[in-house]
C-alpha positions as CSV (number, residue, x, y, z in Angstrom):
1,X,123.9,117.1,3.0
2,X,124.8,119.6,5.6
3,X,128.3,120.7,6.3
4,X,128.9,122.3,9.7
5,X,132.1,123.9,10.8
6,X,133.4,124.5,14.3
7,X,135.5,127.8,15.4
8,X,139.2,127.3,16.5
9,X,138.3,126.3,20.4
10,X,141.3,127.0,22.9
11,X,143.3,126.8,25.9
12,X,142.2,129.1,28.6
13,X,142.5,129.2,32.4
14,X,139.8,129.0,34.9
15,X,137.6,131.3,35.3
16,X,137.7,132.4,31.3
17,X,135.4,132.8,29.0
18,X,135.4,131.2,25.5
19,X,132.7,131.5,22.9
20,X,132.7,128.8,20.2
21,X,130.4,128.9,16.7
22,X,129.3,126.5,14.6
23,X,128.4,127.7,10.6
24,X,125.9,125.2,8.8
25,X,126.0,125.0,5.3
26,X,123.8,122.7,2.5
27,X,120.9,121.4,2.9
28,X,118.5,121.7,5.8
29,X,115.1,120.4,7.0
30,X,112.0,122.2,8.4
31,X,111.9,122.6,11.9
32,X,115.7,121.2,12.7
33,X,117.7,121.4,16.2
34,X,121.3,122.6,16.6
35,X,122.8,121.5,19.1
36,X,126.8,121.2,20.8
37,X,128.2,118.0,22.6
38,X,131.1,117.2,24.2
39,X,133.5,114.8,25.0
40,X,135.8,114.1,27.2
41,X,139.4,111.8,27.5
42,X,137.9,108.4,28.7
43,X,134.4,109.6,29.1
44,X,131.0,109.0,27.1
45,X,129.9,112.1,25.0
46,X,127.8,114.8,27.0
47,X,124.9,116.8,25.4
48,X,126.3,120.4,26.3
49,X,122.9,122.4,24.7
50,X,120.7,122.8,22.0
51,X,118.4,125.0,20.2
52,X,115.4,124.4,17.8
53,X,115.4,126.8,15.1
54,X,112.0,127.9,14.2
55,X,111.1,128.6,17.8
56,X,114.2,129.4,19.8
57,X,113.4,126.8,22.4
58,X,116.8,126.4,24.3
59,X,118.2,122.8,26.4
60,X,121.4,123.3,28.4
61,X,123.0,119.8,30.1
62,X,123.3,120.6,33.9
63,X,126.7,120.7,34.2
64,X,126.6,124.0,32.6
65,X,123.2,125.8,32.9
66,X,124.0,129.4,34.4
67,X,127.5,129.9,32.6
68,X,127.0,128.5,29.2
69,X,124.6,130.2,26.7
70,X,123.6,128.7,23.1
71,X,122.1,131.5,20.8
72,X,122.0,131.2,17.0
73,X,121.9,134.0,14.0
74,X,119.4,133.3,11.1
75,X,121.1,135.3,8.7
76,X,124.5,133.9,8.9
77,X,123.2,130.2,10.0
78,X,125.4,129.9,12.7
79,X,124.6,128.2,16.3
80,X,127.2,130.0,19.1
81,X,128.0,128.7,22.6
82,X,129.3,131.5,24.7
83,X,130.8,129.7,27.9
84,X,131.5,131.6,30.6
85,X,133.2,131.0,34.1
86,X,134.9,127.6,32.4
87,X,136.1,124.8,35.4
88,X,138.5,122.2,34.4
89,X,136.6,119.6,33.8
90,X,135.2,121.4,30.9
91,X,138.2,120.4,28.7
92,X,136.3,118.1,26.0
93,X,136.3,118.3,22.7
94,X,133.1,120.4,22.0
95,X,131.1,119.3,18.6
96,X,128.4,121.0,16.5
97,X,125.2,119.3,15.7
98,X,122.2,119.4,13.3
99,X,119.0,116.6,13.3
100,X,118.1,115.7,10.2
101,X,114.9,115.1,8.4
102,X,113.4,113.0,11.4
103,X,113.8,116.3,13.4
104,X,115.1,114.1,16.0
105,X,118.0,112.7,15.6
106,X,120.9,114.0,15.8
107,X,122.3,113.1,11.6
108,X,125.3,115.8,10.4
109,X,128.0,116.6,13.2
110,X,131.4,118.9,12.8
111,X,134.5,117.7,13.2
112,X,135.2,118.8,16.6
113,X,137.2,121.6,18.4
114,X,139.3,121.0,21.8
115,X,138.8,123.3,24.2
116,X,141.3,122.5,27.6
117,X,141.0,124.8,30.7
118,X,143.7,124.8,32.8
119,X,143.5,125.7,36.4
């Protein structure tokens, strides 16, 4: 199985920045994706990003290409979302995610981290 653990999100105003990582521990498969969702009060979940490992290839949602950036670190196996310029209606709660052995689907999420930006 593979554990992944969010960072402590936050309340920020407008404008902020706020840069959220995601460690991944256990087991992992091949050529996986990491990737970070979000969800908002009332709303469906929203893919925010991802990243494939082996190759670096990068997806951003389009509510957030230009100000947020995914990046990941091999050594420490850790997937980061620096978010930059946040808006109000970024307040979600922001969750890490791995594919599993399909390579497709989405199968090991974190718990979730709430990030609220006030204006």
């Amino acid at each position: 199985q593979v554990q992944l653990v969010e960072s402590r999100g936050g309340l920020v105003l407008a404008g902020d920045s706020l840069r959220l990582s995601c460690a991944a521990s256990g087991r992992t498969f091949g050529d996986y994706i990491m990737g970070w969702f979000r969800q908002a009060p009332g709303k469906e979940r929203e893919f925010v990003a991802s990243i494939r490992w082996s190759s670096g290839i990068i997806y951003y949602g389009d509510s957030v290409k230009g100000r947020f950036t995914i990046s990941k670190d091999n050594a420490k196996n850790t997937v980061s979302l620096q978010m930059n310029n946040l808006k109000p209606e970024d307040t979600a709660i922001y969750s890490c995610a791995g594919t599993g052995p399909d390579g497709h689907n989405f199968d090991y999420w974190g718990r979730g981290t709430q990030v609220t930006v006030s204006s």
